[in-house]
C-alpha positions as CSV (number, residue, x, y, z in Angstrom):
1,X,4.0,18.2,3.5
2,X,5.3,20.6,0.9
3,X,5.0,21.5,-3.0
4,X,8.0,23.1,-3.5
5,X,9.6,20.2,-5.6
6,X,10.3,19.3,-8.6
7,X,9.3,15.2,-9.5
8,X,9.4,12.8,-6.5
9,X,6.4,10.9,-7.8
10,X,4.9,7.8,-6.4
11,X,5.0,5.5,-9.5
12,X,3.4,1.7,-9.6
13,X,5.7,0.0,-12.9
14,X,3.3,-3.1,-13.1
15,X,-0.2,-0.7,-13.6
16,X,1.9,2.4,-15.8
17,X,0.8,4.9,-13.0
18,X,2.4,7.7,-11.5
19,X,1.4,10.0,-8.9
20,X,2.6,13.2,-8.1
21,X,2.5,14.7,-4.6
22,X,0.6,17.6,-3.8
23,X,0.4,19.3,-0.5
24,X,-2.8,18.2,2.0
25,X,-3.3,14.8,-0.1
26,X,-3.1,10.9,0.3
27,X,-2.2,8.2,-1.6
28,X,-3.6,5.1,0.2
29,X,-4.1,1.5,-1.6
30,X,-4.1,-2.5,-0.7
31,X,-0.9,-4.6,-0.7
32,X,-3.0,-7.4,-0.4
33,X,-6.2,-9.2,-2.1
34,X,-9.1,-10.4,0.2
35,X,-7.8,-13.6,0.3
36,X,-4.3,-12.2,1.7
37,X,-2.6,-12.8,-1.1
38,X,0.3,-10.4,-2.3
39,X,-1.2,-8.0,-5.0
40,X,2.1,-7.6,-7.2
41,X,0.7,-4.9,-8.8
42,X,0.8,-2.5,-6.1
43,X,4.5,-2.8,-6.2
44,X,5.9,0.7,-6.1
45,X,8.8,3.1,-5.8
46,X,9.5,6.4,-5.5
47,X,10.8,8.4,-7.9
48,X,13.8,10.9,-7.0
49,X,13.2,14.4,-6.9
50,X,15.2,16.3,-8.6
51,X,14.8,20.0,-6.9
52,X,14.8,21.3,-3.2
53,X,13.2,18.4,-0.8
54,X,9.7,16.5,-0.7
55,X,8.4,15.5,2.6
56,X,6.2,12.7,3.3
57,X,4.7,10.8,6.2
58,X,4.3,7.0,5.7
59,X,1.3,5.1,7.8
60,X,0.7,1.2,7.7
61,X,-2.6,-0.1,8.3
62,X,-2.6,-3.5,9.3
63,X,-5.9,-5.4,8.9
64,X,-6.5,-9.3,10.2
65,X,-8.8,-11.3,8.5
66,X,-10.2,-14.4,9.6
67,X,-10.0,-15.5,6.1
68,X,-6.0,-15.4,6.6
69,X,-5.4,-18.5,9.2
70,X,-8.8,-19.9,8.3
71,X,-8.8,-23.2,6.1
72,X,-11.4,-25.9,5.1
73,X,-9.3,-28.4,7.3
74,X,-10.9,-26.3,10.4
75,X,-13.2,-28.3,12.5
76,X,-16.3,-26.4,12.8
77,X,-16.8,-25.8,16.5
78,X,-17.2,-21.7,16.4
79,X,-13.5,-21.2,17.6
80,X,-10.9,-19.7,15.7
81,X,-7.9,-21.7,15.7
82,X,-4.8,-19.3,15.2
């Protein structure tokens, strides 16, 4: 990671937030409500940067809830039925 750039924010249209990169930090949020639903807020781009380079590493954390395959239909014998 570097901070010898000029711009290159993170920016979120739907919430009017931008956030600029700094050396040794994260940026970490939800794609997803607790219900697994698509949180269109978090949409996001990345803006250009405009002098020298801006390096970044991505990781994506992938959580399985039960609440995700389970339904009210679901008989109620204590196994999860995927």
């Amino acid at each position: 990671m570097n901070d010898d750039h000029m711009d290159g924010a993170t920016a979120f249209p739907y919430l009017e937030l931008r956030v600029s990169p700094e050396k040794g930090s994260a940026l970490f949020w939800f794609t997803l409500t607790p219900t697994g639903q698509s949180e269109y807020g978090t949409r996001f781009t990345q803006c250009p940067v405009i002098h020298k380079s801006k390096w970044v590493a991505s990781k994506n954390i992938f959580v399985q809830s039960r609440s995700l395959w389970h339904s009210d239909d679901d008989d109620d014998d204590g196994e999860d039925n995927l």
